[in-house]
MDTraj code that builds the backbone (N, CA, C; nanometers):
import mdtraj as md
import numpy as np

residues = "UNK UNK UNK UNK UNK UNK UNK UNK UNK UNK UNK UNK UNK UNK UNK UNK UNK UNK UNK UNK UNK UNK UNK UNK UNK UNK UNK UNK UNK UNK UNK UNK UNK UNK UNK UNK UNK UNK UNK UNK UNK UNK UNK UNK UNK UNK UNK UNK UNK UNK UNK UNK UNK UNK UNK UNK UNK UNK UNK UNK UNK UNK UNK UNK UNK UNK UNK UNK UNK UNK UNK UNK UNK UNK UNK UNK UNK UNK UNK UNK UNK UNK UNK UNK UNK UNK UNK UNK UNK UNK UNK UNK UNK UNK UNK UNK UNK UNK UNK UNK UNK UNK UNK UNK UNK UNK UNK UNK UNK UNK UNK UNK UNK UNK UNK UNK UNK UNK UNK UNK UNK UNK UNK UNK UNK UNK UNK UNK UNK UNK UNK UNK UNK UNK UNK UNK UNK UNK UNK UNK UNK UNK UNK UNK UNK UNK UNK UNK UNK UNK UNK UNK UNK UNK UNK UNK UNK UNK UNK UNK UNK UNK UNK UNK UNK UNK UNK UNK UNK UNK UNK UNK UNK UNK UNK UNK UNK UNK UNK UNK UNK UNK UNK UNK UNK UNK UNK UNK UNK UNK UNK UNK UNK UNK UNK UNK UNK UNK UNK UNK UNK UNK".split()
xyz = np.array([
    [-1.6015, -1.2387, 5.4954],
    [-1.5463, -1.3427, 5.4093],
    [-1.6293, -1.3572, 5.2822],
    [-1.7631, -1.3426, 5.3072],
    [-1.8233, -1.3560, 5.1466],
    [-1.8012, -1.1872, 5.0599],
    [-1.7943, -1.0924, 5.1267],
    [-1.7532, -0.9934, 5.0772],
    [-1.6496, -0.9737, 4.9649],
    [-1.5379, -1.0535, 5.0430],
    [-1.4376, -1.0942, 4.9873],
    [-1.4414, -1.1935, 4.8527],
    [-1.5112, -1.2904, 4.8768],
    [-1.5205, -1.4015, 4.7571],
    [-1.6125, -1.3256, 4.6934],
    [-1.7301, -1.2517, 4.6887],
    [-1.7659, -1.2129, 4.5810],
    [-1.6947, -1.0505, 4.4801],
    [-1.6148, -1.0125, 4.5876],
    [-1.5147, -0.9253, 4.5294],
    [-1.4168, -1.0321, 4.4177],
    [-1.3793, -1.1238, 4.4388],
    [-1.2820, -1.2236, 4.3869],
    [-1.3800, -1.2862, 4.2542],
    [-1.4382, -1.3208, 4.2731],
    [-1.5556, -1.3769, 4.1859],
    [-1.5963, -1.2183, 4.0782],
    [-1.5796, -1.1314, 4.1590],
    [-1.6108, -1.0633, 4.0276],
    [-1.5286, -0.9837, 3.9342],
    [-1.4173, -1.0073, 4.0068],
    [-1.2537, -0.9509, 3.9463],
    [-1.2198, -1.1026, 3.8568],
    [-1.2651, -1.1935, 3.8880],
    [-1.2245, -1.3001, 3.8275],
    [-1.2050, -1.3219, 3.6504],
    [-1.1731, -1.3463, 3.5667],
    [-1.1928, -1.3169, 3.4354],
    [-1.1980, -1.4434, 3.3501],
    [-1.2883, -1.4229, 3.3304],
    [-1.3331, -1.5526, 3.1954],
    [-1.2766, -1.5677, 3.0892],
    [-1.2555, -1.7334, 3.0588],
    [-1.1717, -1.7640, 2.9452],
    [-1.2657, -1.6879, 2.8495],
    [-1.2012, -1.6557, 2.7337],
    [-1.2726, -1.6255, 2.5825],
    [-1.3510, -1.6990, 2.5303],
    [-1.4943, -1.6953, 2.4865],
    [-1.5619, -1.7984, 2.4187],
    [-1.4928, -1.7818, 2.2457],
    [-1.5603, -1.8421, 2.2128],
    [-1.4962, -1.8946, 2.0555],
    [-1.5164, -1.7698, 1.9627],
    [-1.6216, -1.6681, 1.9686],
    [-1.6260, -1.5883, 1.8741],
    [-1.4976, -1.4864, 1.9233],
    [-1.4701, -1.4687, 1.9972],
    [-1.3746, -1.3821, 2.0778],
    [-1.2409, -1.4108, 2.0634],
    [-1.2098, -1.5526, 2.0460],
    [-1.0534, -1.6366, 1.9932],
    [-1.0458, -1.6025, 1.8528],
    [-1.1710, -1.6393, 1.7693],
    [-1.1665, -1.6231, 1.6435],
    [-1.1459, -1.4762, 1.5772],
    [-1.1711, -1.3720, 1.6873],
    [-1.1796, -1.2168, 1.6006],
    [-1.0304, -1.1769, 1.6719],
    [-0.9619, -1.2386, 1.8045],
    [-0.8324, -1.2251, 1.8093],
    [-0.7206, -1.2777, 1.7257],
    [-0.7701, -1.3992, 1.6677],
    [-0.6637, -1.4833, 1.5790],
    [-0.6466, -1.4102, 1.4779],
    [-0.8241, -1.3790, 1.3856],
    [-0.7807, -1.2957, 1.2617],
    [-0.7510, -1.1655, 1.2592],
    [-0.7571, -1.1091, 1.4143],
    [-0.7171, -0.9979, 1.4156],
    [-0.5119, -0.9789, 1.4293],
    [-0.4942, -1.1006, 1.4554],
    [-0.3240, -1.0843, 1.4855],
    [-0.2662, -1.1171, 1.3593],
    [-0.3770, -1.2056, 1.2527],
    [-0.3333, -1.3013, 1.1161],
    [-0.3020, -1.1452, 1.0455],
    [-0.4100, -1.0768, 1.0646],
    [-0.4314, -0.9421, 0.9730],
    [-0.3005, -0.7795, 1.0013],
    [-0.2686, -0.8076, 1.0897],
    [-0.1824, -0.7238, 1.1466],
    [-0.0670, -0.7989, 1.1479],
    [-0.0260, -0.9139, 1.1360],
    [0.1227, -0.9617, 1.1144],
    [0.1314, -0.9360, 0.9709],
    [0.0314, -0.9571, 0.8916],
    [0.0898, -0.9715, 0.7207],
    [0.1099, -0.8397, 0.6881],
    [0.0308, -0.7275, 0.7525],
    [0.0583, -0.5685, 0.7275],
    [0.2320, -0.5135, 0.7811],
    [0.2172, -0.6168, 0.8740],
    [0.3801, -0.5636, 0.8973],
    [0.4873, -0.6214, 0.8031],
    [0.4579, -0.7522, 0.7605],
    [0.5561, -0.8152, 0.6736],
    [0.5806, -0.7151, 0.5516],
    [0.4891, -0.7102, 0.5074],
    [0.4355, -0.5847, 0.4018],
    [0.5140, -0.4427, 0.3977],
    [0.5058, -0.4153, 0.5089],
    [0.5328, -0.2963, 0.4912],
    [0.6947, -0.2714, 0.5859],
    [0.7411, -0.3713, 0.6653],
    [0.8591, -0.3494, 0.7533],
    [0.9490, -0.4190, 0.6158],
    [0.9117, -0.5308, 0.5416],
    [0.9671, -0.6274, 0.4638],
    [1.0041, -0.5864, 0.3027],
    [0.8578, -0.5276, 0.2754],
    [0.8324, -0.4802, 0.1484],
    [0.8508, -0.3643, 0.0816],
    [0.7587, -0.2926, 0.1841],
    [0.7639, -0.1072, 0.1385],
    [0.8752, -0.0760, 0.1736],
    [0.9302, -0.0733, 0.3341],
    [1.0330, 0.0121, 0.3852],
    [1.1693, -0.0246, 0.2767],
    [1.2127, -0.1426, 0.2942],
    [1.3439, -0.1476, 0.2156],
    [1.3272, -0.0651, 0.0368],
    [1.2224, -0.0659, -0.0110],
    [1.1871, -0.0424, -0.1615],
    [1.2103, 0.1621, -0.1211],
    [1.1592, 0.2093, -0.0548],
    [1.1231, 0.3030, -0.0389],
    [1.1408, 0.4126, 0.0571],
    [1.2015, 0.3719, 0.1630],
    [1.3078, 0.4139, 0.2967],
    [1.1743, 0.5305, 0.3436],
    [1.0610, 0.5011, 0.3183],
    [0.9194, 0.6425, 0.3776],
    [0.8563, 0.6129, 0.5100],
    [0.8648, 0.6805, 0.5909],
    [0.8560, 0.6434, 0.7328],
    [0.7134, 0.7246, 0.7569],
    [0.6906, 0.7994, 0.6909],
    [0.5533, 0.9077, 0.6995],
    [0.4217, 0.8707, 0.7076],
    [0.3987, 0.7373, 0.5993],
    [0.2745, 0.6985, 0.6106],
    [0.2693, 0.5866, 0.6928],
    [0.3686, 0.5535, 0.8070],
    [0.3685, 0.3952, 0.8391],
    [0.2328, 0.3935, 0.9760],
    [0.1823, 0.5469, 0.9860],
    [0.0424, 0.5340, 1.0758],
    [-0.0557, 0.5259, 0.9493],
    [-0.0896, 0.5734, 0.8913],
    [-0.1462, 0.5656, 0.7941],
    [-0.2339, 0.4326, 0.7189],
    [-0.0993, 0.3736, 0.7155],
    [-0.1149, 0.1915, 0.6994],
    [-0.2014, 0.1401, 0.7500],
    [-0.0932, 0.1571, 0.9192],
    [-0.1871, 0.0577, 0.9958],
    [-0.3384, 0.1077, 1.0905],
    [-0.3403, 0.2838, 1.0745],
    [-0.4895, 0.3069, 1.1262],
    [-0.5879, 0.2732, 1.0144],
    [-0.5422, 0.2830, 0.8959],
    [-0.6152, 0.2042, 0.8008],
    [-0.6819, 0.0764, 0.7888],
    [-0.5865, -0.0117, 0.7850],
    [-0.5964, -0.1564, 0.7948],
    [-0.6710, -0.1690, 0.9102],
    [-0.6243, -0.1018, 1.0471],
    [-0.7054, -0.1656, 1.1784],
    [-0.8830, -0.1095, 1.1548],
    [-0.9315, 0.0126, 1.1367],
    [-1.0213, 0.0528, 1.1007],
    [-1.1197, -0.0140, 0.9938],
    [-1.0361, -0.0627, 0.9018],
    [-1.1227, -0.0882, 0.7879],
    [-1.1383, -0.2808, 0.8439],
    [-1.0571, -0.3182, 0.9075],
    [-1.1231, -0.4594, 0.9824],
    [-1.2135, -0.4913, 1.0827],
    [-1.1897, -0.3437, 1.1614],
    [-1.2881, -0.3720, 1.2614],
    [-1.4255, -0.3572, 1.2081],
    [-1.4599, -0.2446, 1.1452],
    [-1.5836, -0.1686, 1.0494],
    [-1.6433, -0.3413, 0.9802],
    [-1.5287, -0.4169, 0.8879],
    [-1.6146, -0.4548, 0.7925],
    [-1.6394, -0.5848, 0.8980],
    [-1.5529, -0.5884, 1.0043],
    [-1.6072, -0.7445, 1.1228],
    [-1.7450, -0.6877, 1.1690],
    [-1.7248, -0.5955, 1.2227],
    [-1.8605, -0.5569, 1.3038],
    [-1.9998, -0.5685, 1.1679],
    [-1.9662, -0.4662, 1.0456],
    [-2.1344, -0.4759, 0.9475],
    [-2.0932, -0.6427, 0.8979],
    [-1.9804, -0.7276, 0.9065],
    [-2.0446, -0.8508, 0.8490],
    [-2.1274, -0.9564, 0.9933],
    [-2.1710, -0.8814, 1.0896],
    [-2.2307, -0.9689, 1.1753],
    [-2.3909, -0.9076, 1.1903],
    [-2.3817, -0.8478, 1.0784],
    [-2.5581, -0.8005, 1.0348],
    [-2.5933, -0.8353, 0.8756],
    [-2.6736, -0.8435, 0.8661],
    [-2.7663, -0.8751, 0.7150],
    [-2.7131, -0.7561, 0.6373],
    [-2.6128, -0.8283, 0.5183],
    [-2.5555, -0.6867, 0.4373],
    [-2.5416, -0.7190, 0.2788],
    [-2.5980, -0.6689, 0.2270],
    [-2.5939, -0.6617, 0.0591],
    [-2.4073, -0.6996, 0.0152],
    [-2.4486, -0.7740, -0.1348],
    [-2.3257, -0.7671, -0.2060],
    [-2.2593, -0.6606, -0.1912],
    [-2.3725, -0.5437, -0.3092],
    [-2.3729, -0.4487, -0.3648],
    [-2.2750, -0.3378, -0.2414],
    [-2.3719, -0.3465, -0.1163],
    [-2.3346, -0.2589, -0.0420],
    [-2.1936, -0.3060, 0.0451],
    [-2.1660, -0.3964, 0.0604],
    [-2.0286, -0.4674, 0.1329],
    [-1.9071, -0.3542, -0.0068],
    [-1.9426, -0.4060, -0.1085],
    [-1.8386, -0.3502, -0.2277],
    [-1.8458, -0.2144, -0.2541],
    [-1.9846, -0.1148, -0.2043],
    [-1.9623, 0.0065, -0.2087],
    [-1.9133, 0.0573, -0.1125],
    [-1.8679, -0.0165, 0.0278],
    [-1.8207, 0.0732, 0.1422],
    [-1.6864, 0.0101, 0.1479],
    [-1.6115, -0.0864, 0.0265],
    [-1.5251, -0.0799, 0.0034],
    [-1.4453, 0.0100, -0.0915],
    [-1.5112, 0.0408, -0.1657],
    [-1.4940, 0.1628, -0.2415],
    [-1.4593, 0.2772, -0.2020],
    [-1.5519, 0.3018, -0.1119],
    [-1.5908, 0.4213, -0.0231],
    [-1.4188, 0.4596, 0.0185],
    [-1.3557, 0.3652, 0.1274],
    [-1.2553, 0.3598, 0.1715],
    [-1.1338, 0.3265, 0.0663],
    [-1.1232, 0.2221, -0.0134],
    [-1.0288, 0.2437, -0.1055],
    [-1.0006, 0.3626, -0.2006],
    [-1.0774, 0.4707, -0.2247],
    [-1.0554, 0.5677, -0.2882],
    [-1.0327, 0.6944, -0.1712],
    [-0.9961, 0.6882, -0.0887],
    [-0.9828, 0.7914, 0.0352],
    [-0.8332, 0.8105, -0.0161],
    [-0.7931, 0.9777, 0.0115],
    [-0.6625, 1.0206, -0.0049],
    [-0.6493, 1.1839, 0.0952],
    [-0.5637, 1.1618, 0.1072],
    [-0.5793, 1.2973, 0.1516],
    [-0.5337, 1.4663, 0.0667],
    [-0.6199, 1.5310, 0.1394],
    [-0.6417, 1.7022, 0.0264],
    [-0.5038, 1.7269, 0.0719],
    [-0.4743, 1.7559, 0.1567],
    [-0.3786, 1.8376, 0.1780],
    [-0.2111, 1.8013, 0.1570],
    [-0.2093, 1.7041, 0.1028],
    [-0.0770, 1.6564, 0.0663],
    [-0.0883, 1.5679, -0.0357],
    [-0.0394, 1.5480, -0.1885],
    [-0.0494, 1.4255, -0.2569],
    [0.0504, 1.3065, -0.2667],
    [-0.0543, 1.1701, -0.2618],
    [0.0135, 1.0385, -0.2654],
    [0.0679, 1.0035, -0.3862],
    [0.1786, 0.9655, -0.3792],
    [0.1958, 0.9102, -0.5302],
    [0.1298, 0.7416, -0.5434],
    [0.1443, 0.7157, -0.6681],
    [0.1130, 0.6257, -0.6645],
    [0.0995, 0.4934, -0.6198],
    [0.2362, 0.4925, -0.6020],
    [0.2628, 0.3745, -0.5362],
    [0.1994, 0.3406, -0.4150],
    [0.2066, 0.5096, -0.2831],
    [0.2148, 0.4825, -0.1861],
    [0.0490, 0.4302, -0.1897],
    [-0.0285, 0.5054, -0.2885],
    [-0.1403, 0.4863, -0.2976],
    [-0.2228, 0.3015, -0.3226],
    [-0.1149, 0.2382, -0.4276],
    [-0.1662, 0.1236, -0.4165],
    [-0.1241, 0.0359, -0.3027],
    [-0.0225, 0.0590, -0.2120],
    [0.0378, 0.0185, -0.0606],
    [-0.1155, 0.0071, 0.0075],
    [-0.1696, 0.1864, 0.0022],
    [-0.2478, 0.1715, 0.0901],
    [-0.3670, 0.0821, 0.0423],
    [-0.3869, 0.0899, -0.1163],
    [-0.5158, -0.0516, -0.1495],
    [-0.5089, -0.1361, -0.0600],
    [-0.3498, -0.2215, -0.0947],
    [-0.3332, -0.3671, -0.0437],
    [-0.3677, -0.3529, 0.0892],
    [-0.3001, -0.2929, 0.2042],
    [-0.3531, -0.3109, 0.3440],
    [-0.4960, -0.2984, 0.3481],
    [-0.5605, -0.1543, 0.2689],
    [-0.7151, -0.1779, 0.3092],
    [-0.7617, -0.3195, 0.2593],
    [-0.7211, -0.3854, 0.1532],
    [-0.7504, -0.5166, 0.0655],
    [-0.7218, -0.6067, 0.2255],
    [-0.6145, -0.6343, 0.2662],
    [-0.5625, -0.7506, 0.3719],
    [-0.7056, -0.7180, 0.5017],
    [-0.7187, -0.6104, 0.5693],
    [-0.8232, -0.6112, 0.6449],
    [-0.9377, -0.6147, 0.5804],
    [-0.9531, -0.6199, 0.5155],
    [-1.1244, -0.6426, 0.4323],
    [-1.1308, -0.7672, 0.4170],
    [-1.0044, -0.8729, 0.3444],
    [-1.0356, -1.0144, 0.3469],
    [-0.9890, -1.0990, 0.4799],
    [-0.9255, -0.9966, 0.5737],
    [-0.9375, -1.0882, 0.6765],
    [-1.0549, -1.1027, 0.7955],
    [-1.1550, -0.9660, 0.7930],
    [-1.2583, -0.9281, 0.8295],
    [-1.3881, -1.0603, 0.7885],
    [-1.3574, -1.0463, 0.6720],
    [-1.4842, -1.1998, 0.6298],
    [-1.4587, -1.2942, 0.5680],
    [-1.3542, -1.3658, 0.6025],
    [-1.3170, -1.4938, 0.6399],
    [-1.3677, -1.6032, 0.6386],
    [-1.4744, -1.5422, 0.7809],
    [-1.5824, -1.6482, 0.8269],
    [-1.4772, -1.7872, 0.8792],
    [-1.4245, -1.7271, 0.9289],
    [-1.3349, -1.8517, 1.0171],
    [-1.2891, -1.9537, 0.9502],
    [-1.2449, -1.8858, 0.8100],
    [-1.1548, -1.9779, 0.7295],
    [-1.0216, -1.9632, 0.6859],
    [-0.9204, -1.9760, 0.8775],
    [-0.7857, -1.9201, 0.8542],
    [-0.7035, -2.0126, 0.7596],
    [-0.7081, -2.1484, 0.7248],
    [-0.6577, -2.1471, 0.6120],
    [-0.5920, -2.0821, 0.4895],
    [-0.7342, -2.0520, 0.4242],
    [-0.7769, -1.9679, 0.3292],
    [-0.7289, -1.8280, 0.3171],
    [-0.7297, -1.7803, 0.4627],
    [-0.7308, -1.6357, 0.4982],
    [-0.5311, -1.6207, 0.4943],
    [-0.4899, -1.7524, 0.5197],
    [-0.3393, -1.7446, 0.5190],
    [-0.3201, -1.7908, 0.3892],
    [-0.3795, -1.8868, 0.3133],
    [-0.3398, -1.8418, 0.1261],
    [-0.3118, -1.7122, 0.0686],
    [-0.4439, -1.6496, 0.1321],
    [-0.4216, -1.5165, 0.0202],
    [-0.3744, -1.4236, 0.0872],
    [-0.3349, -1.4459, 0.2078],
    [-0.2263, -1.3493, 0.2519],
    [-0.0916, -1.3427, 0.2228],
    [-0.0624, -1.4625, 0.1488],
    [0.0864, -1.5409, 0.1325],
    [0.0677, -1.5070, 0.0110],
    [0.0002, -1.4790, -0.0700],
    [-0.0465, -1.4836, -0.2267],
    [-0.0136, -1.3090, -0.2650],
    [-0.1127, -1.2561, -0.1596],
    [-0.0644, -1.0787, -0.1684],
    [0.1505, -1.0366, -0.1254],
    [0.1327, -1.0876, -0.0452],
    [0.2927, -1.0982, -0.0097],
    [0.3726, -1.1576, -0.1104],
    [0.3704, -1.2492, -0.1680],
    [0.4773, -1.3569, -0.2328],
    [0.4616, -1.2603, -0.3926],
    [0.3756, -1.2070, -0.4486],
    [0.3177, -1.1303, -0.5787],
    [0.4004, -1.0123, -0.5601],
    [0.3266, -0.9027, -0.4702],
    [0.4613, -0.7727, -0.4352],
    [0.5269, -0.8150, -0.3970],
    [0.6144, -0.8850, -0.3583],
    [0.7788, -0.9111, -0.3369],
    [0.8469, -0.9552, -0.4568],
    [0.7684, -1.0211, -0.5258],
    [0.8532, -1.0417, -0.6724],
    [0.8226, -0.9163, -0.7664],
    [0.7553, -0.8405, -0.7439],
    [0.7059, -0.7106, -0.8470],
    [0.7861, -0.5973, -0.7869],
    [0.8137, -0.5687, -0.6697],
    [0.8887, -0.4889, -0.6254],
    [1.0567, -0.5043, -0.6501],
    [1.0877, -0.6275, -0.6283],
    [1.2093, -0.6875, -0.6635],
    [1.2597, -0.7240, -0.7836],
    [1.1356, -0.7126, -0.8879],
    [1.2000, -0.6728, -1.0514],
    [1.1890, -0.8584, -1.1051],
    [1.1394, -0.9685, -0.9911],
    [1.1899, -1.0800, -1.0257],
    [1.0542, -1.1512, -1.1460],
    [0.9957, -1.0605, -1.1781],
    [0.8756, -1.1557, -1.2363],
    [0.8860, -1.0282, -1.3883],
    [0.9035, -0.9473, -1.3600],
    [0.8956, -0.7904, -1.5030],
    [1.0548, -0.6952, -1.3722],
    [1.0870, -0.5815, -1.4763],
    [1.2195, -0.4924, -1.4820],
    [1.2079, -0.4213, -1.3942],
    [1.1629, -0.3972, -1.3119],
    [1.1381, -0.2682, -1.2512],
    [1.2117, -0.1242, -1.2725],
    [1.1063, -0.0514, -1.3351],
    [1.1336, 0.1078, -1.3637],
    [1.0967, 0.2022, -1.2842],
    [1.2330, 0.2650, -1.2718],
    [1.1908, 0.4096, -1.1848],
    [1.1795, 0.5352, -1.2569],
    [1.1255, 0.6579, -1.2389],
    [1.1317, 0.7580, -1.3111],
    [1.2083, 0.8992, -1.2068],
    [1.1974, 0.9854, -1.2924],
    [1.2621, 1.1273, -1.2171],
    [1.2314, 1.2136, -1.2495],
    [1.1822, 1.3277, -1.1578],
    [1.1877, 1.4205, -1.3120],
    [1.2834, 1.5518, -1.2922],
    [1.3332, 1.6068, -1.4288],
    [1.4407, 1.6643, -1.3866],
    [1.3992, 1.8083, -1.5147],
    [1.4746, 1.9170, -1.4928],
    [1.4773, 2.0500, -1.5305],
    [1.6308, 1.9830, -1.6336],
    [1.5744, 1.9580, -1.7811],
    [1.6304, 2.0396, -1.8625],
    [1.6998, 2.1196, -1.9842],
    [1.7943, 2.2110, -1.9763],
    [1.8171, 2.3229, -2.0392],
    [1.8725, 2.3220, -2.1698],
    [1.9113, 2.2209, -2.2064],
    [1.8952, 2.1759, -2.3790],
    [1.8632, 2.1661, -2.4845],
    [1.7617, 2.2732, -2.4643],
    [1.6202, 2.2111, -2.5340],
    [1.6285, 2.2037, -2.6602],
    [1.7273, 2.1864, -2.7328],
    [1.7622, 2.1676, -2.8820],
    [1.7272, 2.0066, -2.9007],
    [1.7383, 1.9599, -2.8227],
    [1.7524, 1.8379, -2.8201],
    [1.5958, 1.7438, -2.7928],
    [1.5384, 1.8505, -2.7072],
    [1.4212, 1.8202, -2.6779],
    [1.3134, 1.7764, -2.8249],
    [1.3322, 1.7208, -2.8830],
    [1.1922, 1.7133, -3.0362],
    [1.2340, 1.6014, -3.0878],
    [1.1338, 1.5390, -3.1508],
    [1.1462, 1.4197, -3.1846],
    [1.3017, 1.3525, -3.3018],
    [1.2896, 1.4592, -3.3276],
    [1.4464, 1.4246, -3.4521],
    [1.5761, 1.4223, -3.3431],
    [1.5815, 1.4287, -3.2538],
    [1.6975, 1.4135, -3.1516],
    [1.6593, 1.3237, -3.0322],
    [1.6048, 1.2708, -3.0609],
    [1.5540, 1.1734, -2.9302],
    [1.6814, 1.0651, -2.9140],
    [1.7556, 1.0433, -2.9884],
    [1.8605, 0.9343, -2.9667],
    [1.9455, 1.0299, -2.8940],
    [1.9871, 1.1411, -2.9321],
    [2.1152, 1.2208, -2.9059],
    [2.0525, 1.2817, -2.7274],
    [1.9333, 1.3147, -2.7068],
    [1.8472, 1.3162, -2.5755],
    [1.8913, 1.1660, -2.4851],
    [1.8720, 1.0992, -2.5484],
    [1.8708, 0.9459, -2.4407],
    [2.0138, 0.9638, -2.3911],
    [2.1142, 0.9725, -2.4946],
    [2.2566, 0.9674, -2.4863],
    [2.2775, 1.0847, -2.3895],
    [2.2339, 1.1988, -2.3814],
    [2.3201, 1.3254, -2.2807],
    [2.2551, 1.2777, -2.2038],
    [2.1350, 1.2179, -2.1115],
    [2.1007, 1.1983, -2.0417],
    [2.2109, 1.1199, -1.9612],
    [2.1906, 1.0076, -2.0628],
    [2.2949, 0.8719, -1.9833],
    [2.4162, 0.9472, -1.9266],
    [2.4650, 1.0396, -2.0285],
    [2.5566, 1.0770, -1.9723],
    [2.5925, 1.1564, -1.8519],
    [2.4568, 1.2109, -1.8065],
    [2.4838, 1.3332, -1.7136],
    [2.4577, 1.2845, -1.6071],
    [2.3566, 1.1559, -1.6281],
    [2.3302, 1.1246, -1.4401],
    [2.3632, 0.9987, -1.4950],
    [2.4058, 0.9334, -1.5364],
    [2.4992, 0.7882, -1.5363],
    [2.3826, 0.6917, -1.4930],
    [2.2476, 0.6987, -1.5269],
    [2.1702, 0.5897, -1.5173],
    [2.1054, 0.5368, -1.6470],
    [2.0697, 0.4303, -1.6726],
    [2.0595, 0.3705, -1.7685],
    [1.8854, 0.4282, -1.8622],
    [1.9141, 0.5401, -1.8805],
    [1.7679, 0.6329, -1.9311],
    [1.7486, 0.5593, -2.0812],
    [1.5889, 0.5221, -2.0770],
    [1.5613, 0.4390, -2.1874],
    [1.4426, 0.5000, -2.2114],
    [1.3838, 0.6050, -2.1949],
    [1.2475, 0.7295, -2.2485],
    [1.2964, 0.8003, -2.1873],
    [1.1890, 0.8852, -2.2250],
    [1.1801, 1.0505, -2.1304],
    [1.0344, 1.0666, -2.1677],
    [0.9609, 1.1701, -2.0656],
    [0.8218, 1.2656, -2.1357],
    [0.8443, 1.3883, -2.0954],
    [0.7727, 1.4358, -2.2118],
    [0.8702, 1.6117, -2.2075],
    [0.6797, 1.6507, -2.1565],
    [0.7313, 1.7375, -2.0076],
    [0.6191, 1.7794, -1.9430],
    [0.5522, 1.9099, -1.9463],
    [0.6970, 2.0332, -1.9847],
    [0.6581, 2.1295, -2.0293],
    [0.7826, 2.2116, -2.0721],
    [0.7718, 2.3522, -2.1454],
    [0.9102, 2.4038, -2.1912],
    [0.8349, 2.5554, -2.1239],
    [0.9611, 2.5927, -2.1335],
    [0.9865, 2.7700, -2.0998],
    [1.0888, 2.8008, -2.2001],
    [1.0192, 2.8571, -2.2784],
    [1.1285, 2.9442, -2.3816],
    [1.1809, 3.0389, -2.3367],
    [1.1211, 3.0830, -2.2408],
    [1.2135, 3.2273, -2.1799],
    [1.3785, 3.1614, -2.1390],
    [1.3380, 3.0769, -2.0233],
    [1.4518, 3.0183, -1.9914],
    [1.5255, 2.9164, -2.0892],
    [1.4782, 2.8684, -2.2023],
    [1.5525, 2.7756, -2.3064],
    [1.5630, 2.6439, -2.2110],
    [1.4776, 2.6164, -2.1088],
    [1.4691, 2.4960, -2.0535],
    [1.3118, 2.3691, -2.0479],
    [1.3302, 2.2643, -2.0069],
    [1.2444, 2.1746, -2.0450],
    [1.2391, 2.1105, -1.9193],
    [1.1021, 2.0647, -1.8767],
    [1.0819, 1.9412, -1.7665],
    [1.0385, 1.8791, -1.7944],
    [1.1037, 1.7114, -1.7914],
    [1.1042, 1.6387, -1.8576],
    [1.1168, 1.5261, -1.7160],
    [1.0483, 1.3817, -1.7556],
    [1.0464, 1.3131, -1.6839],
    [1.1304, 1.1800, -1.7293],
    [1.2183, 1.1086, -1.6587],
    [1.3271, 1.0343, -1.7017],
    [1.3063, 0.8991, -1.6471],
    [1.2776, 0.8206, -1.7242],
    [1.2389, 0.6504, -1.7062],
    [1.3704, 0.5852, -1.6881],
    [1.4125, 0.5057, -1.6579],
    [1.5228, 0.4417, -1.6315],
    [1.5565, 0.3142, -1.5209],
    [1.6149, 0.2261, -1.5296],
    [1.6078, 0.0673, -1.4881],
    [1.7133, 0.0678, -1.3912],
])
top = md.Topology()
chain = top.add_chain()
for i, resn in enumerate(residues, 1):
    res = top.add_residue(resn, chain, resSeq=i)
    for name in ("N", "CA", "C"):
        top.add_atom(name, md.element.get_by_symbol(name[0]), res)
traj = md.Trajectory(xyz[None], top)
């Protein structure tokens, strides 16, 4: 019988003390706003399903890292260079565009400020609502226009030089029926009498 109770007693499991509630709370605060973000924000803007590990081994990594060095004696200097460190990470073997690239800022940004906190979920839910509520109106065109670009092959190239730039905007509009308001001419092939050219448009 005591065999038993101390088998029971040691299977038994202890409530969470407080540092342990507190790194679960901001750990669920920090991982709900990455999903809003990116199930809410990115996916509808962008229909890219490729980086959606990416995101979140990011975000989870870069919170646990900066929870664990902020519970040791750590420089300004050095807190902001091993943010660096990680915000400029990309990968060789395939390139990000931009966008996806500042996506991935913001999540590394959301686990970095939810990491040191310091148990001020308040606060920690301002500027999570602050990063969210900002890209949703910038993505959605509701604060500035939002412009997309393209780039396309082409074969006109009479048209291509600055004395035809009106009569350029116009065949454009006309050929892909979107509202083209620049272009940047990226390179020509005279062999082929063609141009790649990149096409701005609203």
């Amino acid at each position: 019988m005591t065999l038993l109770q101390e088998l029971i007693n040691t299977l038994r499991l202890e409530w969470p003390d407080n540092a342990t509630l507190t790194l679960l709370a901001r750990l669920c605060i920090n991982l709900f706003v990455v999903f809003i973000l990116i199930k809410f924000i990115y996916l509808p803007n962008y229909k890219k399903t490729d980086l959606l590990l990416t995101f979140f081994a990011f975000n989870l990594i870069i919170f646990l890292i900066t929870y664990l060095l902020n519970k040791v004696e750590m420089s300004m200097g050095a807190a902001f260079g091993l943010f660096a460190v990680f915000s400029m990470l990309r990968y060789r073997t395939e390139g990000i565009s931009a966008k996806d690239m500042t996506y991935l800022f913001l999540v590394i940004s959301i686990g970095l400020i939810a990491a040191i906190s310091q148990n001020n979920s308040p606060l920690l839910l301002i500027f999570a609502a602050l990063i969210l509520l900002v890209t949703f109106l910038l993505e959605n065109g509701w604060l500035i226009k939002k412009e997309y670009s393209k780039q396309v092959s082409y074969e006109n190239i009479r048209l291509v030089t600055p004395d035809h730039k009106h009569e350029l905007l116009e065949d454009l509009k006309n050929r892909t029926g979107l509202d083209v308001h620049r272009v940047e001419i990226i390179e020509f092939d005279f062999l082929k009498d063609s141009a790649s050219i990149t096409i701005y448009y609203y």
